[in-house]
C-alpha positions in Angstrom: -42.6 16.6 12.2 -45.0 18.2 9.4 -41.5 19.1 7.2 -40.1 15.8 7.7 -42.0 13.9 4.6 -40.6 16.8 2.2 -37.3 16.2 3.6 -37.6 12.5 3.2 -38.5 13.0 -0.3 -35.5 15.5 -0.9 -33.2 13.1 0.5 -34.0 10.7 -2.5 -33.7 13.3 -5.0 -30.3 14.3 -4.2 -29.4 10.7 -4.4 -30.5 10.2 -7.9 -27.5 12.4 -9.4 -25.0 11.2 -6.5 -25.7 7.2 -7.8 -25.0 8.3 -11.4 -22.2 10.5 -10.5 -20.8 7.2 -8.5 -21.3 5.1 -11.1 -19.6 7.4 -13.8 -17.0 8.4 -11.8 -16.0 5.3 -9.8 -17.5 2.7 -11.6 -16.5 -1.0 -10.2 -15.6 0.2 -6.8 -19.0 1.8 -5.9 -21.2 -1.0 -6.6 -21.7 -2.0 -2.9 -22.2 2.3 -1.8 -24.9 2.3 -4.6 -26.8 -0.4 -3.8 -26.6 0.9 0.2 -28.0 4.3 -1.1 -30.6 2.2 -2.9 -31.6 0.9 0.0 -31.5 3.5 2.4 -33.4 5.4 -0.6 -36.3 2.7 -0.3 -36.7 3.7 3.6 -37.0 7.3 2.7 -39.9 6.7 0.3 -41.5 4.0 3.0 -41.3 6.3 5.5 -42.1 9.7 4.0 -45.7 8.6 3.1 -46.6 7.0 6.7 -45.6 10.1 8.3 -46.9 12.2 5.8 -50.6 10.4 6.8 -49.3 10.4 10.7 -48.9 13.5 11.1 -52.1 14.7 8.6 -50.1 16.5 5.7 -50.6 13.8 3.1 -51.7 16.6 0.4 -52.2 16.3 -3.5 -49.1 18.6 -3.4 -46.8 16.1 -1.4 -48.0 12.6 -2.9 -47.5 13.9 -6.7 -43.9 15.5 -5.1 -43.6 11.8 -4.1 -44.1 9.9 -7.1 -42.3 12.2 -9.5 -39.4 11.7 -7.6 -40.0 7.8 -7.4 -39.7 8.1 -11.0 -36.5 10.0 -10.8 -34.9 7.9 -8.2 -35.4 4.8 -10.3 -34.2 5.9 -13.3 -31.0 7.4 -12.2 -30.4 3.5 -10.6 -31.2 2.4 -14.5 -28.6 4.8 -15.7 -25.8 3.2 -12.9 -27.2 -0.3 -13.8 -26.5 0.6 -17.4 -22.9 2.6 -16.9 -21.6 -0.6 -14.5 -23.3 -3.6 -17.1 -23.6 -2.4 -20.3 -23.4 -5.6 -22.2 -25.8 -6.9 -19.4 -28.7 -4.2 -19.6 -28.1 -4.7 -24.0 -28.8 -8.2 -23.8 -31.9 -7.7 -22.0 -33.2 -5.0 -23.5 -36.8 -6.4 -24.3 -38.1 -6.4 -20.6 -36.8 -3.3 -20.2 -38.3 -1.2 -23.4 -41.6 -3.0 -22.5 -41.4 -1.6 -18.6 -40.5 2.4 -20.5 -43.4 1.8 -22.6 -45.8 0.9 -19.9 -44.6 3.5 -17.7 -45.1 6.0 -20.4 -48.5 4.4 -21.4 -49.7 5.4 -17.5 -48.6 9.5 -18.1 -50.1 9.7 -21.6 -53.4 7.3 -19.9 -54.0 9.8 -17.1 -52.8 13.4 -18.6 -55.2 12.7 -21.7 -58.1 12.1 -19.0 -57.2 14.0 -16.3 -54.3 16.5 -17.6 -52.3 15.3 -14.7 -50.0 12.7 -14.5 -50.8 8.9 -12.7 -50.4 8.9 -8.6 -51.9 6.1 -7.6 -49.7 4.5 -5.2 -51.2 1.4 -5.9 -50.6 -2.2 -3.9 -49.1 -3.5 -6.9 -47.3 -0.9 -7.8 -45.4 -1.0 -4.3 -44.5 -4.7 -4.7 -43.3 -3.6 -8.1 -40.9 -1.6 -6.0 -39.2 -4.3 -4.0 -39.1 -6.1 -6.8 -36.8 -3.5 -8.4 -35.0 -3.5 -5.3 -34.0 -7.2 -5.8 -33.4 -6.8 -9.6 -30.9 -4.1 -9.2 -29.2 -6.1 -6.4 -28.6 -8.7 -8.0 -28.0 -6.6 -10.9 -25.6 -3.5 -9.6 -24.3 -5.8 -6.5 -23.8 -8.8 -8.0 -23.6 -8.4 -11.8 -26.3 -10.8 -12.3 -29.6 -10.8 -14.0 -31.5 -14.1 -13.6 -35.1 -14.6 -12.1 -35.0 -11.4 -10.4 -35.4 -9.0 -13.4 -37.4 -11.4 -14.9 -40.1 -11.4 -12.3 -39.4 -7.7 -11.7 -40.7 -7.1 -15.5 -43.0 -9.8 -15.4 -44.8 -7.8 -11.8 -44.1 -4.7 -13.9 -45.9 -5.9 -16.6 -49.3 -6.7 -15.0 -48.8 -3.6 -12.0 -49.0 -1.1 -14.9 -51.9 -2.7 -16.3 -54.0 -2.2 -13.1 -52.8 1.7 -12.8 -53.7 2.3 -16.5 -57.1 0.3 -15.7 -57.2 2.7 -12.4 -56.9 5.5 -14.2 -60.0 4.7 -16.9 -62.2 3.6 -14.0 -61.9 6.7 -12.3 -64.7 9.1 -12.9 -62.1 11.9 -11.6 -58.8 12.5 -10.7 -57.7 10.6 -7.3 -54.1 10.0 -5.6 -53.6 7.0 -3.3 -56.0 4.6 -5.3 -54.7 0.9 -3.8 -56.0 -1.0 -7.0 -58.3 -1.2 -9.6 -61.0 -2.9 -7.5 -61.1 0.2 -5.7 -61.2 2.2 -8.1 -64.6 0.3 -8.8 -66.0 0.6 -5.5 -65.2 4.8 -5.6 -66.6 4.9 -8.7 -69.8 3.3 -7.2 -69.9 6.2 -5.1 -68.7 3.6 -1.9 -66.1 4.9 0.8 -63.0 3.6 1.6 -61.2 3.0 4.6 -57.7 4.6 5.0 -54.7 3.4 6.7 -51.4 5.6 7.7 -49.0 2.6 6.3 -50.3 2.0 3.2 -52.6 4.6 1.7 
């Protein structure tokens, strides 16, 4: 059980270069697998952290392991989005420059405070997951950008705020940090109460 959440998060690693390689290699025809593997992707990284905390091996190691390969995993599904809908993911360029340069803003925010890089795993940040999930559905599936990306850069927008803010609350370095509010309340020296299926 304790190797399960490492296994989990290897699973979604492999599938970054498998949903490029599907995209590059069998373009219109893999639409549907990819956005399956997207999905089945989404489970793995549900899953890996609430048995990671089941079982008691939710480490620094393991949660950094986690979110690097978030990071990974989503990209290479930006890379397909891009190789299926070019003109698409050109036309809308905007949201998605401002989502890199948030993203980035949260590594060079923590690493110049901390010298590691952000693992929050905050609230918003998760519903800025499922969010992605419905943008490259639409997106990769269905060839269609509409009010999903736009709320999915719009979530992205203010979830990144509150892990930057996180991060220059935080008198140290902490993984698993829900939101800024709590990073208030740890940095007023007050305890918080953990729970196996979210942090």
């Amino acid at each position: 059980m304790k190797a399960i959440p490492y296994i989990l998060i290897a699973v979604r690693f492999i599938l970054a270069p498998v949903i490029v390689s599907l995209a590059c290699f069998y373009g219109e025809e893999s639409r549907f697998l990819i956005v399956a593997l997207m999905y089945f992707g989404l489970l793995t990284d549900i899953f890996d952290g609430i048995i990671a905390r089941k079982v008691g091996v939710s480490s620094e190691k393991l949660r950094r392991l986690d979110s690097q390969t978030d990071l990974i995993f989503w990209l290479s599904l930006g890379f397909a989005a891009y190789i299926l809908n070019p003109e698409l993911i050109k036309n809308e360029w905007k949201g998605i420059l401002l989502i890199l340069v948030m993203e980035t803003l949260c590594y060079i925010v923590s690493i110049l405070k901390f010298k590691k890089e952000t693992c929050t795993h905050a609230f918003l940040s998760k519903m800025w997951g499922l969010s992605l999930l419905i943008a490259f559905t639409y997106l990769i599936g269905f060839q269609q950008v509409g009010w999903a990306f736009y709320f999915m850069v719009a979530l992205g927008f203010v979830a990144h705020i509150d892990v930057i803010m996180i991060i220059l609350i935080l008198p140290e370095w902490q993984y698993d940090v829900p939101s800024s509010y709590h990073a208030w309340k740890i940095k007023k020296g007050k305890k918080r109460k953990k729970s196996i299926f979210f942090n």
